[in-house]
C-alpha positions as a LaTeX table, in Angstrom:
\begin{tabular}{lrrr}
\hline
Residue & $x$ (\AA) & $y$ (\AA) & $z$ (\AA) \\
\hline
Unk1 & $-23.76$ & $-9.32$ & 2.91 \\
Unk2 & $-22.98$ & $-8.74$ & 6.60 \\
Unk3 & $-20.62$ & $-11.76$ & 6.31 \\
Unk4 & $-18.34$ & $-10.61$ & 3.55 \\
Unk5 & $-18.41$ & $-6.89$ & 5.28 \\
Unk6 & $-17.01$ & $-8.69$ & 8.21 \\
Unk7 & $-14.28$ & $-10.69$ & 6.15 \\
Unk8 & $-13.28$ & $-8.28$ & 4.08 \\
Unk9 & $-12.79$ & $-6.05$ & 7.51 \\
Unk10 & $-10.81$ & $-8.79$ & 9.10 \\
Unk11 & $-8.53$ & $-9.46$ & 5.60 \\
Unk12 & $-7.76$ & $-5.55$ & 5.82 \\
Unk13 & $-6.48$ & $-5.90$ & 9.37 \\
Unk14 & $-4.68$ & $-8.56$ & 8.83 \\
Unk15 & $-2.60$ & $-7.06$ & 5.85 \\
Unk16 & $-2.23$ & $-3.87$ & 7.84 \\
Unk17 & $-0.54$ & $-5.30$ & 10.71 \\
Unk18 & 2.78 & $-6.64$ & 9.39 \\
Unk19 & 2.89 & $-2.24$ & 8.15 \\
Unk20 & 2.39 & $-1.55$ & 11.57 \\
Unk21 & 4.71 & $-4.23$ & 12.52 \\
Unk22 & 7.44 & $-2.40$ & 10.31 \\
Unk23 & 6.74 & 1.11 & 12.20 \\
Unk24 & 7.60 & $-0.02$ & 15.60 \\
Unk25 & 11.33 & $-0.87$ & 14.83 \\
Unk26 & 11.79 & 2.35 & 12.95 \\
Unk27 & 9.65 & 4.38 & 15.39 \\
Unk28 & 11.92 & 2.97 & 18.41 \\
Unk29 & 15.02 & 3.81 & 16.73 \\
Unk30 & 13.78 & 7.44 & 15.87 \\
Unk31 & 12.83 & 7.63 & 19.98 \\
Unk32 & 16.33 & 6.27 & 20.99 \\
Unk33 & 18.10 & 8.81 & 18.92 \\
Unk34 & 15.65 & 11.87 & 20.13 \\
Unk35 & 16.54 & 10.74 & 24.09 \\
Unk36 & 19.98 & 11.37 & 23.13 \\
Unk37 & 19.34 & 15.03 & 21.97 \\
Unk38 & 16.38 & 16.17 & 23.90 \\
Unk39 & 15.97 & 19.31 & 25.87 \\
Unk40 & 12.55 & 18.70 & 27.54 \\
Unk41 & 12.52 & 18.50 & 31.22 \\
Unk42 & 13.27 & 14.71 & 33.16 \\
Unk43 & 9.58 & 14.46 & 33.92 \\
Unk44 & 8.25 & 14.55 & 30.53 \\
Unk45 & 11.54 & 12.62 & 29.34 \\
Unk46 & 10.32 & 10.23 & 32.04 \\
Unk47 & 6.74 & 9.94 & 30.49 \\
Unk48 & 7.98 & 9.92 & 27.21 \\
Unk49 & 10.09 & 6.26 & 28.32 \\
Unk50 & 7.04 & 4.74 & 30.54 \\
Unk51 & 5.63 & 5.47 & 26.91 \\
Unk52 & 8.31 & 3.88 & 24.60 \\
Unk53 & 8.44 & 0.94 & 27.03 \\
Unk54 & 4.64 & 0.33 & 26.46 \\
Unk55 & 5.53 & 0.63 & 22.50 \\
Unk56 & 8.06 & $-2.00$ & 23.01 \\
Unk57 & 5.83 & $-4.05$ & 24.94 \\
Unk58 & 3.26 & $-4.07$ & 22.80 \\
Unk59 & 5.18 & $-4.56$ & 20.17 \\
Unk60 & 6.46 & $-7.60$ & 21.45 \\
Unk61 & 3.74 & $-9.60$ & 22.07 \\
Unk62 & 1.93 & $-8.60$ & 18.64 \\
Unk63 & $-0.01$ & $-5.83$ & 19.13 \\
Unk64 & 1.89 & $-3.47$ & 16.53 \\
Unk65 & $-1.53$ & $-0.61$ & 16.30 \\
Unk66 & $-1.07$ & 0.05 & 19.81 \\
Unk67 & 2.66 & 0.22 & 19.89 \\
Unk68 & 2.72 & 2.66 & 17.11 \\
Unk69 & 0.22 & 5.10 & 18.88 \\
Unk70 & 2.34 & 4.56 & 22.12 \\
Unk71 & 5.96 & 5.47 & 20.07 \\
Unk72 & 4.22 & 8.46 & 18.43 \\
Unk73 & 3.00 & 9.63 & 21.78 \\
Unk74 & 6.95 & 9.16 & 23.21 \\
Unk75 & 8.46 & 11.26 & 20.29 \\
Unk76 & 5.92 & 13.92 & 20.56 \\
Unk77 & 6.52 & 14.47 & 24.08 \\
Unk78 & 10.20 & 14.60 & 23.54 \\
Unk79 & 9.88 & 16.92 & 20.53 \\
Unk80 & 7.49 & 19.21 & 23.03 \\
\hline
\end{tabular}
């Protein structure tokens, strides 16, 4: 029982990731277009890139769950 709880855990994961996987594209174009318009201050513009880049980073090499909670984090600091 514990076995197919396991690999029915790991099967979800691994259908959610290429979803994540298409967030990070749309997630960095939504950030790159809100740096053009934003009227927050350059320190929390500044946070909000050291954020993006770790979204991009993490997208990059494959980790697409952390790079969306990265982006998210980047746009809601520019939207603040």
């Amino acid at each position: 029982q514990m076995k197919k709880t396991i690999l029915a855990l790991a099967l979800t994961f691994a259908m959610a990731a290429p979803v994540f996987a298409g967030n990070c594209p749309v997630l960095m174009g939504q950030f790159e277009a809100a740096l053009k318009t934003t009227t927050v201050d350059d320190a929390t513009k500044s946070a909000a890139v050291k954020l993006y880049d770790t979204g991009k980073a993490a997208h990059d090499v494959g980790d697409h769950a952390a790079s969306v909670t990265a982006l998210d984090s980047a746009l809601a600091l520019l939207a603040s």
